[in-house]
N, C-alpha and C positions, 0 to 999 in steps of 0.2 A: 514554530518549533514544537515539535513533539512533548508532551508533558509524562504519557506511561512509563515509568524506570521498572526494569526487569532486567535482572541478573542472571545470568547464564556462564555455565565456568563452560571452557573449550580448550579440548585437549585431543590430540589427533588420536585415530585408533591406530590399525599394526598400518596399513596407508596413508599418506597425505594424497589429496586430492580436493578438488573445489566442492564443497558443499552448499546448499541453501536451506533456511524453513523460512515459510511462513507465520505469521501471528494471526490470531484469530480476526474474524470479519468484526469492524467495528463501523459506527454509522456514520458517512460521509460529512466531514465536519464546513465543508462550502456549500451543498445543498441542505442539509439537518436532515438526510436520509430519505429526501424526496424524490430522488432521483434525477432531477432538473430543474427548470424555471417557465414556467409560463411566461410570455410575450405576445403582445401584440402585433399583429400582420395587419399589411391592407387587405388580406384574403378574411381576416379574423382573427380568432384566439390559434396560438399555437401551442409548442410545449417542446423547450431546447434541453437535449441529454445534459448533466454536469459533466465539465471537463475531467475532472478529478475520478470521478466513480462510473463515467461511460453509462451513466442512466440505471446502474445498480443499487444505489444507494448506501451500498458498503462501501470499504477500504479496507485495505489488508497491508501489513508490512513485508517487506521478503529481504530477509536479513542474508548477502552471500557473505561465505568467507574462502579465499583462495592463498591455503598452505604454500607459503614458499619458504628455502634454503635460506637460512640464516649466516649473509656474506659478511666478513666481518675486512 
């Protein structure tokens, strides 16, 4: 579970339409910002990308929101 709380007020402009941001890069919290894990092969040492962060060692959040008609 995510523990960052950040508040944001949202409120349409003169359009509704599907929006997204971003949150800043923060350090991939399954590898500790290493980017992967090293492993043993029968060739030797290897070195496997983290699933989570794709071998970047970041994370980023991407918050959408998609305005719709309030049916009542």
């Amino acid at each position: 579970m995510s523990k960052k709380r950040t508040m944001i007020i949202i409120e349409p402009d003169s359009r509704i339409h599907k929006e997204a941001f971003m949150t800043a890069p923060m350090t991939c919290p399954y590898c500790n910002g290493r980017g992967g894990f090293g492993i043993d092969t029968s060739e030797g040492p290897d070195f496997q990308p983290c699933p989570d962060c794709a071998g970047t060692g970041e994370v980023a959040a991407m918050v959408t929101i998609d305005w719709k008609p309030n049916i009542k």
